[in-house]
DOVO-835150 format. One line per 3 residues: number of its first residue (from 1); for each residue x, y, z of C-alpha. Coordinates in nm, 2 decimals. Layout:
% residues N
NUM> X Y Z; ...
***
This chain:
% residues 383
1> 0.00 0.00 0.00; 0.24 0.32 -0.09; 0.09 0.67 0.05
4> -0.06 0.94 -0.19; 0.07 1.16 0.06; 0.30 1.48 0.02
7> 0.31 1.64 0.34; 0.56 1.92 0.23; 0.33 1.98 -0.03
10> 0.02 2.01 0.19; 0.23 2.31 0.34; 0.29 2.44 0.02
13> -0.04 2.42 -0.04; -0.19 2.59 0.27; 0.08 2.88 0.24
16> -0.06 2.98 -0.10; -0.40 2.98 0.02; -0.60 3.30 0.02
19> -0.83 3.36 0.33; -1.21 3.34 0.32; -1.26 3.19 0.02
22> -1.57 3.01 -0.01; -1.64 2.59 -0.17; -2.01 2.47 -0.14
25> -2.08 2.08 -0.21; -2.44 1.92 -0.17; -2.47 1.56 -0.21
28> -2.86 1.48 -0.34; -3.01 1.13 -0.37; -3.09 1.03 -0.74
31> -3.44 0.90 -0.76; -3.66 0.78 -0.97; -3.99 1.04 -1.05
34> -4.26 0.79 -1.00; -4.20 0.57 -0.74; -3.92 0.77 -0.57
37> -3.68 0.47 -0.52; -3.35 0.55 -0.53; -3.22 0.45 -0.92
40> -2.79 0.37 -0.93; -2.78 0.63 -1.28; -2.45 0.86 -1.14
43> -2.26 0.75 -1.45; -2.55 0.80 -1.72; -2.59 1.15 -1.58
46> -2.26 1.27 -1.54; -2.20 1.14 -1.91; -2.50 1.30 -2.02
49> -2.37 1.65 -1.90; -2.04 1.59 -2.14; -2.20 1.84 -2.37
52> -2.22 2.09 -2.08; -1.85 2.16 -1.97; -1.91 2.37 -1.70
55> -2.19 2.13 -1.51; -1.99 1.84 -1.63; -1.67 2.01 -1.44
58> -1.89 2.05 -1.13; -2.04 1.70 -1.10; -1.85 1.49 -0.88
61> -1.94 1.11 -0.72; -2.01 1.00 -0.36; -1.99 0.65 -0.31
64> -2.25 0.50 -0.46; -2.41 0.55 -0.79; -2.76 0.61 -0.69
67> -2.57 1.00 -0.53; -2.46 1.26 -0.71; -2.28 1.56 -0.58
70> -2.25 1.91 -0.74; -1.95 2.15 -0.61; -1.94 2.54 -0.68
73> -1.55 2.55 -0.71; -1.38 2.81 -0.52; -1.55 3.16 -0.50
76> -1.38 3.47 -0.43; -1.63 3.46 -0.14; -2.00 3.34 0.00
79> -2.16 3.54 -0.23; -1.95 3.42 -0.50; -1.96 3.05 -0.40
82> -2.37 3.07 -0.41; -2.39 3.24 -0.73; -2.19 2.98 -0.86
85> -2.33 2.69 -0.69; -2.67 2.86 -0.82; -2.59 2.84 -1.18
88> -2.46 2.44 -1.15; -2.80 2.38 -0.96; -3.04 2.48 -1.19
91> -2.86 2.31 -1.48; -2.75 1.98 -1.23; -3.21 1.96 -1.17
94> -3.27 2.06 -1.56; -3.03 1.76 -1.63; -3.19 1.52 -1.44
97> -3.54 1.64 -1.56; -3.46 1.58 -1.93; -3.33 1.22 -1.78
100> -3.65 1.13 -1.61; -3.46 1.14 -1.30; -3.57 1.34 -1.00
103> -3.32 1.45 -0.72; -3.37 1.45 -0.36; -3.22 1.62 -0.04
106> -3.31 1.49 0.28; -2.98 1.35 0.46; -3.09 0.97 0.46
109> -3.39 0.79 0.21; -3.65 0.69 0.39; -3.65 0.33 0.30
112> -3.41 0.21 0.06; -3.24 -0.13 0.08; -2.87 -0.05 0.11
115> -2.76 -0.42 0.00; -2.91 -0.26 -0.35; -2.66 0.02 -0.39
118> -2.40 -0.02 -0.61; -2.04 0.15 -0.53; -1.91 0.37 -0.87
121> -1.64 0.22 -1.02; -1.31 0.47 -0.94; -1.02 0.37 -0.78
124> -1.05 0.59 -0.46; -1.41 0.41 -0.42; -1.28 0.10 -0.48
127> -1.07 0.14 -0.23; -1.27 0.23 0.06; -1.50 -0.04 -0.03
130> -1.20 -0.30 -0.01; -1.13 -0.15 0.31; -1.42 -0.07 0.48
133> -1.69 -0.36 0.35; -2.02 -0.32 0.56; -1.96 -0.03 0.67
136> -1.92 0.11 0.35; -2.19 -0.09 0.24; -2.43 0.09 0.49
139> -2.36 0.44 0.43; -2.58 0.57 0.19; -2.60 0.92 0.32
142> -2.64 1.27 0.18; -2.50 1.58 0.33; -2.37 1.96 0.29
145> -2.00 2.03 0.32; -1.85 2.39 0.32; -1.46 2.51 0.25
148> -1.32 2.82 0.35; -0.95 2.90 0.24; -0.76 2.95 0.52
151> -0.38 3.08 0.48; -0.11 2.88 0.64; -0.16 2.48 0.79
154> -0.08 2.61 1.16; -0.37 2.85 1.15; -0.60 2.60 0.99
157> -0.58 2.32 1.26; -0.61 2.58 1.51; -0.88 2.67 1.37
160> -1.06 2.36 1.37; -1.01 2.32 1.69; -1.21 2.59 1.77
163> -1.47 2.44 1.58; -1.55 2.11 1.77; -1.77 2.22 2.02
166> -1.94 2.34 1.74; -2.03 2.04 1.56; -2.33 1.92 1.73
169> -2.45 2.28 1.75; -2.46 2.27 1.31; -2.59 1.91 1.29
172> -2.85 1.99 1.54; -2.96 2.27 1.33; -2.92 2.10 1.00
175> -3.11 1.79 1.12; -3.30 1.62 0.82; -3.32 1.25 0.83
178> -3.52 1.06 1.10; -3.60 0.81 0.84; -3.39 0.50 0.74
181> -3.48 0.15 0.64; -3.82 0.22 0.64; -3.85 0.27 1.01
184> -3.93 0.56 1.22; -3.56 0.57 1.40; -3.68 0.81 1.65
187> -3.39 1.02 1.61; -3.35 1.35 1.42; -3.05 1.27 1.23
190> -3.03 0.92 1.13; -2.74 1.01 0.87; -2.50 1.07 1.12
193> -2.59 0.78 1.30; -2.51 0.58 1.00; -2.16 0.73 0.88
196> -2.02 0.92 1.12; -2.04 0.64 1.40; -1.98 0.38 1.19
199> -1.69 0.53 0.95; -1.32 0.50 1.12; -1.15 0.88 1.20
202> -1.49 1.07 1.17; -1.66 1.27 1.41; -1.53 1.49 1.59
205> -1.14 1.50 1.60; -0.86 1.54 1.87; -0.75 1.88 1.91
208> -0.40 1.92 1.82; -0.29 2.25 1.88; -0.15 2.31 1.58
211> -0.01 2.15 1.22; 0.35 1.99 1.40; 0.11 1.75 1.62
214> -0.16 1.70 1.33; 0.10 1.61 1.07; 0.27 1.39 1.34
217> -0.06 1.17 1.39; -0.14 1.16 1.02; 0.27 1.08 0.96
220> 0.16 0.79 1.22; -0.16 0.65 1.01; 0.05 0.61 0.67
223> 0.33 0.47 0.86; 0.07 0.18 1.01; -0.05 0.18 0.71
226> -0.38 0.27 0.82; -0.44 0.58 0.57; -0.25 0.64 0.20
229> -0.45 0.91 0.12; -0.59 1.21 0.38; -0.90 1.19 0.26
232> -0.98 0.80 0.47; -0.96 1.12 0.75; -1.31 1.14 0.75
235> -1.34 1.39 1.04; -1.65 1.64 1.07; -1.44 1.94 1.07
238> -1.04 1.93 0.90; -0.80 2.07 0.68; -0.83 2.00 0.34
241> -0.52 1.92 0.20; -0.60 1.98 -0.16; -0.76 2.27 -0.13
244> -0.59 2.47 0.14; -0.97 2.50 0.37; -1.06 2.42 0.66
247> -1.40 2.19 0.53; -1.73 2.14 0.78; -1.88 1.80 0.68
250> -2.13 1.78 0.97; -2.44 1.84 0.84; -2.81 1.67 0.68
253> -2.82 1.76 0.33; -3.12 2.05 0.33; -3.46 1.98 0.10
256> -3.48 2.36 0.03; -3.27 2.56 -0.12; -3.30 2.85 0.12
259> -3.19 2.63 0.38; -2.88 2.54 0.22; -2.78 2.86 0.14
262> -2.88 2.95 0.49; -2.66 2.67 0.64; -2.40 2.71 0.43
265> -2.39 3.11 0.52; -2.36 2.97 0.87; -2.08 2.77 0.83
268> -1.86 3.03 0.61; -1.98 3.28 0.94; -1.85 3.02 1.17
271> -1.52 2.95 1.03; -1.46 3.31 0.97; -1.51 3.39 1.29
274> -1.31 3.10 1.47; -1.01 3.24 1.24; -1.05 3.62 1.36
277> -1.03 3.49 1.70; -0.75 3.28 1.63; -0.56 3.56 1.52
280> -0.66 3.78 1.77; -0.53 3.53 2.04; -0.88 3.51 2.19
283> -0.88 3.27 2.47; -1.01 2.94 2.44; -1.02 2.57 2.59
286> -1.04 2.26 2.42; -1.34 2.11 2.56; -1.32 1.72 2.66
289> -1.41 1.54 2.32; -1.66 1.32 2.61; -1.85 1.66 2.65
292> -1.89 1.75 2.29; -1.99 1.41 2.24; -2.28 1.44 2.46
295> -2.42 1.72 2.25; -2.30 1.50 1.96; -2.58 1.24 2.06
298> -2.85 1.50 2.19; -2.82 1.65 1.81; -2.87 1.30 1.70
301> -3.16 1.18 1.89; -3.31 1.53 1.96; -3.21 1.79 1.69
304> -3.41 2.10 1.72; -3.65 1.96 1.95; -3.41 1.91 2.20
307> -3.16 2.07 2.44; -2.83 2.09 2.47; -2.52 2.22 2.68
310> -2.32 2.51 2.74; -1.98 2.32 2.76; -1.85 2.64 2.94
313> -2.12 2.68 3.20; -2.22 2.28 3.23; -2.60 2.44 3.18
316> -2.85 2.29 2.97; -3.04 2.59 2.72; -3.31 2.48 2.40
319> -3.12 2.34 2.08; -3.34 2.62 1.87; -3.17 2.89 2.06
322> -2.86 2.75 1.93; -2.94 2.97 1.60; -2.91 3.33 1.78
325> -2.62 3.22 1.99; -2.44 3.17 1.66; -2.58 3.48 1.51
328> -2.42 3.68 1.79; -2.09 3.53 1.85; -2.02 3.52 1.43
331> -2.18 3.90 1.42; -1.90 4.09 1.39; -1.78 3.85 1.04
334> -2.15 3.85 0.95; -2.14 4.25 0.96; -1.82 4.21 0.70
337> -1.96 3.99 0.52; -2.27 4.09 0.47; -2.43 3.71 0.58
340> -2.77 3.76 0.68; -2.91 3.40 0.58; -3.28 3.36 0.80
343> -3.40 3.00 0.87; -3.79 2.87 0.91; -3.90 2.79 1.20
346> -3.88 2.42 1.17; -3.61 2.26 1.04; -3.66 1.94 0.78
349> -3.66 1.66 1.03; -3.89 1.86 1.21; -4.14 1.92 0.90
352> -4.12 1.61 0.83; -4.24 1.45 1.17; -4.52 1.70 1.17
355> -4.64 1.58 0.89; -4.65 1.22 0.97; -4.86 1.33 1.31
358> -5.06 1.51 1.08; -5.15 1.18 0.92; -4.90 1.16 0.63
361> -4.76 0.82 0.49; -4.40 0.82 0.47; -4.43 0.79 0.12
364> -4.63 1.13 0.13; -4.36 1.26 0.37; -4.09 1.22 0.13
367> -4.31 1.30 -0.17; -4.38 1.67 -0.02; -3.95 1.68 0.05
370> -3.88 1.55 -0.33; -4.08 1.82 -0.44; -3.97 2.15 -0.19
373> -3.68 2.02 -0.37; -3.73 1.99 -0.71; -3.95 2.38 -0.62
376> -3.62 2.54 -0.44; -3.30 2.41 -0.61; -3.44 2.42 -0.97
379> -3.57 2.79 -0.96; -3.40 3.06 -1.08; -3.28 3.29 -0.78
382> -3.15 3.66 -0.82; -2.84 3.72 -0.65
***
């Protein structure tokens, strides 16, 4: 097994980085329009959009065949990044529609047989099938992931340390999949039940303090030969390597497009503001990973219905407050940045559970998510 692995580079990399730029990347289930089972086309579509070079350019895999992913590339900022990740939306739906394919965005489908899902044939897939097997198998997940260029590797990990108490906070707020296997799971996010317990280096990470100890452990995996490429780091918040970001990969894929934007608003506000404070020495513990993983859970099982706890103060306060505490610690790179990104009142895993006590089949449930989807992502919207 020889390492992919240019750590020298990876500083190289990071050092020609440019601050505050902004990546977006939403994952969306590939279904089929009638009965809304999930259909394994990834390869038909992404060959379809040959004659399209910037869409084709912008569609990427994830995993298995029946996902498809579409990336904004680097933008100069947020506002940037969505105008672009705009554009590759509308054509990425108007693809699909021509293709009698529908697209989904809930974080999890509500009942498809994962034993049905083939994995796309590339070698980096290949290769975690080979090494992970079931677990693998099993994850058949959508999500939202956001990059911010962050200048120089030192500055980046320390800036993801400052993000891990976060991470429950964003999943709680991005909750959107309390279906899977065609069961009820009683939790709010089901997805990250599935991956990111299951998946080997994911969650939330160590802190490290900076890039001497974070190279150290990842020099460690490729000499166990656990790792030959950073990317089987599949940590909810970490430096990207190839990109020169710190990348948040916590959160439910969103079945509206307002909430994605909203979301991923949040995010860019997030890291921005963990790097101002990084900068400006302001003082921060590293929280015990056993505490953040308390929240961790309560996201899970509770989401926005839920509470959870003020690491600092060891108090308990309403997960839908969560929201303005954000807003007013990320304020002052909000005011720069002009983010001001609102969310509804009920997030999707919310909606959805409503409905069902409404008397909605989960058929219906998903049907009315397909379609806020197809509504949202497909539209055009003035930037």
């Amino acid at each position: 097994m020889t390492s992919l692995l240019d750590l020298d580079r990876v500083e190289q990399t990071f050092a020609a980085a440019t601050d505050m730029t902004v990546g977006v990347e939403e994952e969306f289930s590939i279904l089929d329009p009638r009965t809304l089972e999930l259909q394994p086309r990834f390869e038909e579509l992404r060959a379809a959009a040959e004659g399209d070079r910037l869409l084709h350019e912008h569609i990427t895999g994830e995993l298995i065949s029946s996902e498809i992913e579409i990336i904004s590339g680097a933008g100069a900022d947020l506002r940037d990044a969505l105008a672009r990740q705009r554009e590759r939306r509308r054509s990425l739906f108007a693809l699909a529609a021509a293709h009698d394919a529908a697209l989904g965005a809930t974080g999890t489908h509500p009942w498809a047989d994962y034993r049905e899902q083939p994995i796309i044939d590339t070698e980096h897939y290949r290769r975690v099938e080979e090494g992970l097997k079931y677990v693998a198998w099993r994850n058949n997940t959508f999500s939202l992931h956001v990059h911010v260029g962050v200048r120089e590797i030192d500055r980046a990990v320390r800036v993801c340390d400052r993000l891990r108490p976060l991470l429950p906070v964003l999943l709680a707020i991005s909750a959107n999949s309390p279906y899977l296997d065609g069961r009820e799971t009683g939790l709010h996010s089901a997805r990250t039940q599935s991956f990111t317990k299951s998946f080997p280096r994911c969650g939330v990470p160590d802190a490290f303090g900076g890039w001497a100890a974070y190279r150290e452990y990842i020099e460690w995996l490729v000499h166990t030969r656990s790792i030959v490429e950073f990317t089987q780091v599949w940590w909810s918040v970490r430096p990207h390597f190839g990109f020169g970001t710190v990348e948040v990969r916590i959160c439910d894929a969103q079945s509206t497009a307002g909430e994605s934007d909203a979301l991923a608003a949040l995010m860019v506000a997030c890291i921005g503001q963990a790097l101002r404070d990084v900068d400006e020495g302001v003082p921060f513990r590293d929280p015990p990973p056993r505490m953040i993983e308390e929240n961790m859970w309560r996201a899970i099982r509770f989401g926005l219905d839920g509470r959870l706890i003020d690491l600092e103060r060891g108090e308990e306060y309403p997960a839908r407050a969560a929201i303005e505490r954000l807003a007013v610690w990320t304020a002052p790179v909000r005011a720069e940045l002009g983010i001001e990104q609102p969310f509804p009142e009920r997030n999707g895993a919310q909606r959805q559970r409503e409905r069902v006590a409404a008397g909605a089949t989960r058929e219906e449930v998903f049907a009315a998510a397909v379609e806020e989807t197809r509504q949202t992502y497909s539209a055009e919207v003035a930037v």
